[in-house]
N, C-alpha and C positions, 0 to 999 in steps of 0.2 A: 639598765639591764645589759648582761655580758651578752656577746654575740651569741657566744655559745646556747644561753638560756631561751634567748629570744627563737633560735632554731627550733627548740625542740616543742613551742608552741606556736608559731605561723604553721598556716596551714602549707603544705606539700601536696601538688594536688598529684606528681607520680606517687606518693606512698597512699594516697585514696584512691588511686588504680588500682595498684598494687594489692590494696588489702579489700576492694570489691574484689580481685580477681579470686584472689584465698577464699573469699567467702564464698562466690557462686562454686568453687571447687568443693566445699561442705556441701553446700546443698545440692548442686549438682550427682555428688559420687554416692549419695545415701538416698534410700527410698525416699522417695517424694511423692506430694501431690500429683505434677504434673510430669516429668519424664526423665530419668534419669542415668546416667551414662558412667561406670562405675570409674574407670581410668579420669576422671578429671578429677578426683577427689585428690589427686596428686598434686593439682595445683596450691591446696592448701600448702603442703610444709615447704614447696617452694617460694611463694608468696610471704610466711613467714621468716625465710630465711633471707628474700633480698630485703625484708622491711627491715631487719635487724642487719645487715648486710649496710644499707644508706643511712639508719639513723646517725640523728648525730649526737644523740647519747645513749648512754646507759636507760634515763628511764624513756626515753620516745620508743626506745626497742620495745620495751617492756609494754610501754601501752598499746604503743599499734600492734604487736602480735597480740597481746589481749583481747584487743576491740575487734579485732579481723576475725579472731574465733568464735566472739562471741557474736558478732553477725551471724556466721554461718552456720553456729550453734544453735540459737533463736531460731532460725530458720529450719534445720533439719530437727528441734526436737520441741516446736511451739507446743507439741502435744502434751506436755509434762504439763502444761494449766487446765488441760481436761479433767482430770481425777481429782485436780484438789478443789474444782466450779462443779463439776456434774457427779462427782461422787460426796466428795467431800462437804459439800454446801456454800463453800467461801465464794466473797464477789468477787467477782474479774479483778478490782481493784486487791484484791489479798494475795489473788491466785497470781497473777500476770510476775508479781514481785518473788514468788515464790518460785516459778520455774525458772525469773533470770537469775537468783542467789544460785539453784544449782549448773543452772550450764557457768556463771563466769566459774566459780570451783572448777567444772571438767577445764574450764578456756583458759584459765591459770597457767597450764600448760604449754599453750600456745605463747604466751605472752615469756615464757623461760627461754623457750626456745629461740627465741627472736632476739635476745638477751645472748643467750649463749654462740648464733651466729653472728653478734655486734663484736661479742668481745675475743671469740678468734679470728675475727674478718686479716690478722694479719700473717696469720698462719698461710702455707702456700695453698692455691686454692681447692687440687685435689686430697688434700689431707683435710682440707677443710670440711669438703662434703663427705668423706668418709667417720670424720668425728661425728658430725651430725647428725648424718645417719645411726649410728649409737647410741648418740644420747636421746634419739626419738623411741628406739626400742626400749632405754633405761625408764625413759620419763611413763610411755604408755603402760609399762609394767606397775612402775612405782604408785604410780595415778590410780591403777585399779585395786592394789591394793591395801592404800592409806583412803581412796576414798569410797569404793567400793560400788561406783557406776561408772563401769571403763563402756559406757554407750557409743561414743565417738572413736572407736576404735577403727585405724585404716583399714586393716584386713578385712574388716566389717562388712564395708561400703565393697571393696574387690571382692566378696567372697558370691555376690551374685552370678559372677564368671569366673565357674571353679577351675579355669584355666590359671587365672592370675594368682591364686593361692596355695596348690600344690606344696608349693615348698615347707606348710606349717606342718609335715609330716616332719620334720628335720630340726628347723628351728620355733616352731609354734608361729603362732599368729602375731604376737609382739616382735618378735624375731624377725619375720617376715615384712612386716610393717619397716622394720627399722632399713632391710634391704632394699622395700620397692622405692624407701625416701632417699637411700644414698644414691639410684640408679636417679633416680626424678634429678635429683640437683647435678650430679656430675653431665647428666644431659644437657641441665641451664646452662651452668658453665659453659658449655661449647656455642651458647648461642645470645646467651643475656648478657648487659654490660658487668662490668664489675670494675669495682676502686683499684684493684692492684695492679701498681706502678711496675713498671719493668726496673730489676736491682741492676745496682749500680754496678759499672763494671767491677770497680775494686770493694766493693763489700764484700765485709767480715762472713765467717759463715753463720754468725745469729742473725745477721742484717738483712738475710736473702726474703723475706717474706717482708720486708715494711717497705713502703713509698720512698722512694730515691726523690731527694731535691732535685735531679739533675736528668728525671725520667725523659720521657718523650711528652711533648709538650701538651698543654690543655689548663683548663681552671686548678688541675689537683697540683702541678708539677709547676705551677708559676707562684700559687700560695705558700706551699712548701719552701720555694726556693725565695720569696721573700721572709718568710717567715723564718728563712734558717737565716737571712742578712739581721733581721731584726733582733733575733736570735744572738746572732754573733756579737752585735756590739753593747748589747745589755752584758754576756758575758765576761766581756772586756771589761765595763763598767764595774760588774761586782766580783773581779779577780782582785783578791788580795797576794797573792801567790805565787808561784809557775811565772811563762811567759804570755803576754796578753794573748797571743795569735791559739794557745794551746787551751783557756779558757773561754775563746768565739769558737771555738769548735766546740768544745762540751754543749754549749747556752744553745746552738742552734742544732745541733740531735736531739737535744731536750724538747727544744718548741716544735722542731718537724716531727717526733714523736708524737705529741699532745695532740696538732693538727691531723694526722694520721688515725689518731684516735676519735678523738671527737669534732672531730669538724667535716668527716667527709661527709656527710650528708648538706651541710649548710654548701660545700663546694660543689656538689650533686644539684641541689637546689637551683643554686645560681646558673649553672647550664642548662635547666630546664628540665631534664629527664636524668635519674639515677644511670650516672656513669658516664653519661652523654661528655663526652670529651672537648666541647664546646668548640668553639671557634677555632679557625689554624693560626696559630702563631709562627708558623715558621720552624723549622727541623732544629732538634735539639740536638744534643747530646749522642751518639751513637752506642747502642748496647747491644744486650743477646735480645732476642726474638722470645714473643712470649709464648713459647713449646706447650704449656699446659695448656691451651685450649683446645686445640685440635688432638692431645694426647686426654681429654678430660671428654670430650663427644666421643672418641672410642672406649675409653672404659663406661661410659655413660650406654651407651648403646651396646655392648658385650655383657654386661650386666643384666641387661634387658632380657636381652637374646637367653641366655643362661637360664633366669625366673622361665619363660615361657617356653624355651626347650625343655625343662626339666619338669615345667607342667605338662606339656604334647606325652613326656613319655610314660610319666606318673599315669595320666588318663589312659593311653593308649594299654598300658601292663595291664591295667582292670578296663577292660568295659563295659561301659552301662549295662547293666541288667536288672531291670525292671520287676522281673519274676522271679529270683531263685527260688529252686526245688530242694528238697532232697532232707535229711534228716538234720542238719548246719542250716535251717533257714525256721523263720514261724513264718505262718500267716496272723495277719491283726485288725481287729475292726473296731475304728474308731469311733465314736459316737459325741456327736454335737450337740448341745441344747438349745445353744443359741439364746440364754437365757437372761433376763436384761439385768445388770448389774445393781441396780437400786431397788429391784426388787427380791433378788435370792436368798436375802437375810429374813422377809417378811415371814414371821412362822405360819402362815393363811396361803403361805405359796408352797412350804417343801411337800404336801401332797401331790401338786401339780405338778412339780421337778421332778421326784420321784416316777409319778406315772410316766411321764414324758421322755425321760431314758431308759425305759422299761420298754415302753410301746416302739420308739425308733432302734433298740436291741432286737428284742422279740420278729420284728417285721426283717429287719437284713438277715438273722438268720434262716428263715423262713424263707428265705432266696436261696438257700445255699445249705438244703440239708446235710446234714451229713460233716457238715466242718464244724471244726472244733478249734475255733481260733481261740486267740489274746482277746480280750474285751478290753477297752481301756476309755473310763470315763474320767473327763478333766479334772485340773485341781478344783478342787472344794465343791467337786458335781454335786456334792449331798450337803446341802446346807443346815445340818445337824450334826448334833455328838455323835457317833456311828455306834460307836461302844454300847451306849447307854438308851439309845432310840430305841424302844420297844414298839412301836408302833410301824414304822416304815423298815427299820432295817431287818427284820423277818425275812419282809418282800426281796431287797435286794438280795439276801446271802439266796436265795431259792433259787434266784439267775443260773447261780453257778451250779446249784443242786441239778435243777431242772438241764440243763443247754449241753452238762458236762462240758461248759468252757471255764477256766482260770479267766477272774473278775480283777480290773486294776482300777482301785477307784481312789479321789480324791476326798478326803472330811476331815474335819477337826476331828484332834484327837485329845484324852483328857489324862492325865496321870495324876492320882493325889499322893500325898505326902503326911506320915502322921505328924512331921514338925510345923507345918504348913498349913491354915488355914483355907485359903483358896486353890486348885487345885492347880495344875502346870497346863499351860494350852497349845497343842502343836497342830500345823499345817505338815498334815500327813496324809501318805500314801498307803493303803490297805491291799492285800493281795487276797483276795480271796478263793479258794480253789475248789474244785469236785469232789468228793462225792457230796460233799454235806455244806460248802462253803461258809466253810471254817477260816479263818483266818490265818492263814498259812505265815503271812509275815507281816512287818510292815517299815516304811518309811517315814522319818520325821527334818522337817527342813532346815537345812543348815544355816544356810544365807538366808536371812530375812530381809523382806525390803524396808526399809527406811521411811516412817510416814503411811504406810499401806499395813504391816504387819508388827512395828511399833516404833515407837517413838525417843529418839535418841537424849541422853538425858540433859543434853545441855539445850535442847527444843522443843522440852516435855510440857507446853505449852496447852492450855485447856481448847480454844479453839481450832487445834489441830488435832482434837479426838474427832471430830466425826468424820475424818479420813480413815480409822480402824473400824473397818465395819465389820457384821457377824458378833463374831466373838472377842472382839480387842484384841490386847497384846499377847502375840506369840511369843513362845520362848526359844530357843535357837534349839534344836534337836541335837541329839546323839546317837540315835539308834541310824546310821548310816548304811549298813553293811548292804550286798547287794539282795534283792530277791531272789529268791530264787525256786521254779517250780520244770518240772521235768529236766531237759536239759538248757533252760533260760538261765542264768545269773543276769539278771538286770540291774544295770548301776543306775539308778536313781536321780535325778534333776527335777525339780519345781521352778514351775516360772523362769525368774530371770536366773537361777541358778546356772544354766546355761551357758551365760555370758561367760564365766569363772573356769580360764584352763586349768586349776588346780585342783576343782572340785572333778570334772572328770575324769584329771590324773588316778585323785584319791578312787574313786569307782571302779575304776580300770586295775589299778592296782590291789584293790582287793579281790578278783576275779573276773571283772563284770564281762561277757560277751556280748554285749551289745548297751547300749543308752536308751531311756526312757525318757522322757520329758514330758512333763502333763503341765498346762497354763492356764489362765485364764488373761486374754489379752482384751477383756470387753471392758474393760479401765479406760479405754483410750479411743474406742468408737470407731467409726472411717476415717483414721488417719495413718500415716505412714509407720507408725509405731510395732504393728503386729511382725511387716513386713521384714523392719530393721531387726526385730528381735529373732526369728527365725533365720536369718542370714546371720547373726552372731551367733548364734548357737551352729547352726552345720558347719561352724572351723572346728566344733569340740571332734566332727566326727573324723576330722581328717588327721587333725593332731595325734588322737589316737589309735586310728585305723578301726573304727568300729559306727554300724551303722549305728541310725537314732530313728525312735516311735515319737515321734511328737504328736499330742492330745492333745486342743484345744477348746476351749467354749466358744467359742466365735468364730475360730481360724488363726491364725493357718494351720492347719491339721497336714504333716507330711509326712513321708520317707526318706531318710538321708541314707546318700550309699557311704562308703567308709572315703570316699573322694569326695564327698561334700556337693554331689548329685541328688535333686530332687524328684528320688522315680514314682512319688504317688504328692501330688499336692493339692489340696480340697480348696472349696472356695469357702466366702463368709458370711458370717451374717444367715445362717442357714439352719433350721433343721435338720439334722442327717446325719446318716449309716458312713462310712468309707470305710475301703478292702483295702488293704498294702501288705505286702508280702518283703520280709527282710531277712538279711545271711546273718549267721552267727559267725564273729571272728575269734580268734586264740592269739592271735599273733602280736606282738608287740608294736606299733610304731618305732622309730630311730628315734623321732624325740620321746617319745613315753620314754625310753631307755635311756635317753640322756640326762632326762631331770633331775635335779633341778640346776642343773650346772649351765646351762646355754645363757643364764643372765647374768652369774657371777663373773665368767668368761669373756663375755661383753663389755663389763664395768672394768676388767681387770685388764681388756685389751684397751679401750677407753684413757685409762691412768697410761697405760706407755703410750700410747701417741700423743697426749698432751705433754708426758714430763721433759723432752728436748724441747719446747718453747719455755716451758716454766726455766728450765738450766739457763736459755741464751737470756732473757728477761733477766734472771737473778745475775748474769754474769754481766750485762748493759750497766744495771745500778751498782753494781759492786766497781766496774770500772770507772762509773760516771765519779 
């Protein structure tokens, strides 16, 4: 076995430092069990970036940033095996398998990136961490939209300290992701080892980024400079040509290149710790000083400063306000059923549901004559065709007759088809309004989830039906547009729709003043899930500058200010009324404005800071 190959399978126990550190930073910076601190989640893509940084291949990169995310993946999202054991019916043995096939999919990502900091590692170091910070914003964009659970998203995990997120008024949340990675690594830089060699004094200007034979001394710069002798007299060897002394110069660029590439980690190895500069050998060679680390901790740390200046003053321009007044605001009341998920479908229970959001409406308002809020019952409060109920939904539309409030409720909806036998099945939103609650409008969902709302067809598998409960397979909706009653335009989100900056671009963009969101998070029980899904969604409000109504069955029932402030937050697990009060905005966001151009921008600034390495590369081999 080549040396090389042999590397990339002994174990490394700094790259299992390493990629435990990456993972406690997953689960560390994302809702948890036990306590969580959003700023560490930063250690993930620095963690991936020195694993790929010291491998000593191509695919070591690739697995250990794989393996590292999907640690901390498994860990921050073990809840994905709740709904396919407690909803769905499958054993632990189906389920367990089923939630790691989708985090390694998101962790795939991870495992690029470690890849992608392997194979620029010889680029200079601050261009280094400024690519990477790009292609972290390119990859979480691209990720969420070829796979369509961008869950692990960094912003995510930051967005519980709307301090740290501000800036996705500008560049969004991917955007911002990609800034908080470039500040995180430029900061390493100033402080963690790294393989690059100080260049040679007489290096070429392609040369200025690769390990010099003749660096300052240690295991990288004594391999290299055997390796260029060994180098040299194989060259010698297979010159048929030229003069021999001009052929040991090619042979040994050639092999201290190759060692530069794939062996720094084996030399990494050998001194115990990634970069560790091993033992003194004694002064080498005299060169220039290596200027970027101390010039890489202040850009690392001004970057910093900038994100959280430019949040202090984002916050400071609006603050909190908990109550707005005045004819630009509603009042809204939520309403809970808290209703247990394996039973809502039972048709021996929609009397009870029904009564039950009846009696905890009827009772809040009866607190509070005289108002005339938003009513807003979760997704799928009604667990019937609403259209077609003659029995139960009389009662409901009389809510809005009786209370003179606008009704926003969640039910299946039914559309038939003369070509079409069975009819079209939508997870939709009803508006229903005073005097006579009529159904003023309504909402059908765009995003469906995957497995929950149907089944993708290359895993259209019989045992993964009784994960579609209710009504089975939804159809993707098209009646989008916002709601709209008095002076509300509601732009519309179900569930995880939330996650998706595009969907409340499109909302936004078709008028909406303000965001809705109704869920149902009782899929997933007491676990960190409800929490994570509501911190992805309060970046949609800052993106676009408009608050958010979030309705739930369980919890979290909140208010989002248009900063991504939580001024009304319910608890769970609960029966219950809750009052929140939110502004109506007109205003555009910077990024609303920009879109869709801040990723093409990216990709395209991307391409020129790679194409001068790609040029001195092409011009190495064309001289070689």
């Amino acid at each position: 076995m080549s040396p090389t190959l042999a590397a990339t399978f002994r174990p490394d126990r700094s790259a299992l430092l390493t990629g435990m550190a990456g993972a406690a930073g997953i689960w560390l910076g994302f809702p948890n069990d036990l306590a969580g601190l959003p700023p560490l989640v930063l250690l993930w893509p620095v963690a991936l970036a020195w694993l790929g940084l010291f491998a000593p291949t191509f695919a070591a990169a690739l697995r250990r940033g794989w393996l590292c995310s999907m640690a901390g993946g498994m860990a921050a999202l073990y809840w994905l095996t709740m709904p396919v054991h407690n909803v769905g019916g499958l054993p632990w043995l189906l389920a367990i398998p089923c939630a790691l096939f989708i985090v390694a999919c998101i962790s795939s990502a991870g495992g690029l990136f470690a890849v992608a900091a392997h194979l620029l590692r010889r680029r200079p170091p601050i261009l280094w961490a400024v690519v990477l910070g790009l292609l972290w914003y390119v990859f979480e964009a691209l990720y969420a939209l070829a796979l369509g659970f961008p869950w692990l998203e960094l912003s995510g995990a930051l967005a519980a300290w709307p301090l740290l997120v501000q800036g996705a008024d500008t560049v969004g949340a991917y955007g911002l992701s990609g800034l908080w990675v470039m500040a995180a690594l430029l900061f390493a830089l100033g402080l963690l080892p790294h393989p690059a060699a100080t260049p040679c004094p007489n290096a070429s200007p392609c040369s200025n980024a690769s390990p010099c034979p003749t660096a300052t001394p240690g295991p990288t710069a004594a391999a290299c400079k055997d390796a260029a002798e060994d180098g040299g007299q194989s060259g010698k060897k297979s010159s048929k040509k030229g003069d021999a002394e001009h052929g040991a110069n090619d042979g040994a660029n050639d092999i201290a290149n190759d060692i530069a590439e794939d062996g720094a980690g084996d030399i990494a190895a050998a001194s115990g710790l990634p970069g560790n500069p091993g033992p003194d050998l004694g002064p080498g060679p005299a060169g220039p000083k290596k200027s970027w680390r101390p010039a890489s901790l202040v850009c690392g740390l001004a970057m910093t400063c900038l994100l959280l200046g430019y949040g202090a003053l984002r916050l400071h321009q609006q603050p909190l306000i908990t109550d707005p007044v005045g004819p630009q605001s509603v009042q809204a009341l939520f309403v809970e059923g808290n209703v247990d998920q394996n039973q809502k479908w039972l048709p021996a229970f929609q009397r009870q549901t029904v009564d039950l959001y009846l009696r905890l409406t009827y009772d809040a308002l009866a607190q509070r004559p005289g108002e005339h809020p938003l009513i807003i019952w979760p997704e799928t409060a009604l667990p019937f065709f609403f259209e077609t109920n003659q029995l139960h939904s009389p009662r409901v539309r009389q809510l809005s007759s009786v209370t003179g409030s606008p009704l926003l409720v969640g039910a299946p909806g039914l559309e038939r088809h003369a070509d079409k036998k069975e009819p079209d099945v939508f997870n939709r939103a009803f508006l229903l309004t005073p005097p006579d609650g009529a159904v003023a409008g309504y909402y059908d969902k765009e995003h469906l989830v995957p497995f929950g709302e149907y089944l993708p067809e290359w895993l259209n598998w019989s045992f993964l039906e009784a994960l579609l409960q209710g009504v089975g397979v939804y159809q993707t909706g098209t009646a989008i547009a916002p709601l709209r009653y008095d002076n509300l335009a509601m732009g519309m989100l179900i569930c995880y729709e939330g996650i998706f900056p595009w969907l409340a671009q499109a909302r936004v963009a078709d008028g909406a003043n303000i965001l809705v969101d109704i869920s149902n998070d009782g899929w997933f029980g007491a676990t960190p899930a409800p929490r994570q899904h509501l911190y992805l969604t309060a970046l949609r409000a800052i993106e676009q500058n408009r608050w958010i109504l979030r309705g739930t069955n369980t919890g979290i029932s909140v208010v989002v200010d248009a900063r991504g402030r939580l001024t009304m937050r319910g608890a769970q697990f609960r029966e219950q009324a809750l009052w929140g009060r939110a502004a109506l905005e007109s205003a555009p966001s910077l990024y609303h404005r920009l879109w869709p151009w801040p990723l093409p921008a990216a990709a395209v600034l991307l391409v020129v800071l790679l194409l001068p390495g790609c040029r001195c590369r092409s011009r190495r081999n064309t001289d070689a």
